[in-house]
N, C-alpha and C positions, 0 to 999 in steps of 0.2 A: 301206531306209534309214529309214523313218519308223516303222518298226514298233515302237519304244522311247519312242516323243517322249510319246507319251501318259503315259506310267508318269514317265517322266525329270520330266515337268511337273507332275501330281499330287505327286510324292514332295519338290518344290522347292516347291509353295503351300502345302500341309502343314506342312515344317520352316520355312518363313514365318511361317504363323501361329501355330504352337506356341513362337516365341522373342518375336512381338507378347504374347502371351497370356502367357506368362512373366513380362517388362519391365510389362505390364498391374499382374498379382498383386503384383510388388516393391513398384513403386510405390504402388499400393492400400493396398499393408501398411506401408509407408515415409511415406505421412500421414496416416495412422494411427497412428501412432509420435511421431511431430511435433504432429497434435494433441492429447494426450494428455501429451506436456511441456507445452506451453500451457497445457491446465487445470489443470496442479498447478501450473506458475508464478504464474498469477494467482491462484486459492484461495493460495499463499502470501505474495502479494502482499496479497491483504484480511486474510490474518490480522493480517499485522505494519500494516497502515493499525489493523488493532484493535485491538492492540498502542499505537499513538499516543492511542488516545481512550483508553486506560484509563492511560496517562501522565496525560493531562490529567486526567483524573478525579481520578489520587492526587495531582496538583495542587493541585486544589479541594479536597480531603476533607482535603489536610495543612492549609493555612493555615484553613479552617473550623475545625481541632481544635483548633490553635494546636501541633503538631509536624514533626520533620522529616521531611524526603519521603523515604520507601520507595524508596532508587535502585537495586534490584533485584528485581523483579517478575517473575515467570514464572506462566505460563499457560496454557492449552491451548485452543484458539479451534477448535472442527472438530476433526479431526486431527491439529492443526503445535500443535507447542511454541513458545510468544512471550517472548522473553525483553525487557523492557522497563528503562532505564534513563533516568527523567528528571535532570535536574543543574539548580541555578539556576545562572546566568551571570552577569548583572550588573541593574544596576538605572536607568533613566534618570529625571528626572522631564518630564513632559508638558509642553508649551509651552499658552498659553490659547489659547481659537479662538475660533469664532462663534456659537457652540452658548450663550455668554455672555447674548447678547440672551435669551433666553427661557427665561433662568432662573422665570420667574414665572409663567408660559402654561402651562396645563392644568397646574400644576404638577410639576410634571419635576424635579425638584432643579436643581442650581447649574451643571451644566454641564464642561468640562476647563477652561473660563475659570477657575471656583474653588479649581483645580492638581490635582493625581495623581501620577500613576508608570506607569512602566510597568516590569513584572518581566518578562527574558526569559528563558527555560530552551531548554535543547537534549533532545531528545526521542528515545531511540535508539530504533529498536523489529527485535529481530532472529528472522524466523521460520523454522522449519524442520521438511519434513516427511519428509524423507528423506536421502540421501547428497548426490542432486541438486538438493534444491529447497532452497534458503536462502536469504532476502531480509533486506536490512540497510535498513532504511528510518529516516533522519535529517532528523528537523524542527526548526525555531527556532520556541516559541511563545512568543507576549508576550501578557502579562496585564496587564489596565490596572484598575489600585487606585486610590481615591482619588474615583469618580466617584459623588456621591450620586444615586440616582434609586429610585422607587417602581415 
């Protein structure tokens, strides 16, 4: 009666671990997969964060020149296509503060006490590097005009 059990037990530890070592390989290969969407999610993620700075940029470059902001901008940052979309929004003006007192100290200009603005823009920035990787990243920046300082 025992003359099988050997064989029976081998041929059962074997098909054991050849389904561990299988489930092993998947898996292995399966975050593997997973990190690898990761680093194109993020790389498309910094592109369109870079996508925002060159917003801000044709911010600055438009009122330096005295024209209208470029609200369609495309780019190529790495790999990913940026398509950037600044808007101005509205305009407030600044309340005074305390910054007033020392208008005169080390010389610093006048301070928000001596008034401003502030201009807000909405900042699209949409990157893509693939079918699967697209990142829409939306900012509010506000630019404060008005403030003399050396």
């Amino acid at each position: 009666m025992k003359k099988g059990i050997a064989l029976v037990t081998v041929i059962l530890v074997v098909a054991f671990l050849v389904v561990i070592g299988g489930l092993t390989a998947y898996l292995v290969q399966r975050g593997m997969r997973i990190t690898g969407i990761t680093r194109r999610a993020l790389t498309t993620f910094e592109a369109a964060e870079g996508g925002v700075e060159l917003g801000v940029n044709e911010i600055w470059a438009a009122e330096l020149q005295g024209r209208p902001i470029n609200q369609n901008l495309t780019t190529n940052i790495g790999n990913r296509s940026v398509t950037v979309r600044p808007v101005r929004l509205f305009v407030v003006t600044e309340k005074g503060g305390s910054l007033e007192f020392a208008a005169a100290y080390e010389g610093v200009g006048r301070g928000v006490g001596g008034g401003g603005a502030a201009i807000f823009y909405n900042i699209l920035s949409i990157a893509s590097g693939g079918p699967e990787d697209r990142v829409e990243l939306e900012v509010i920046y506000r630019r404060v005009i008005g403030i003399i300082a050396q």
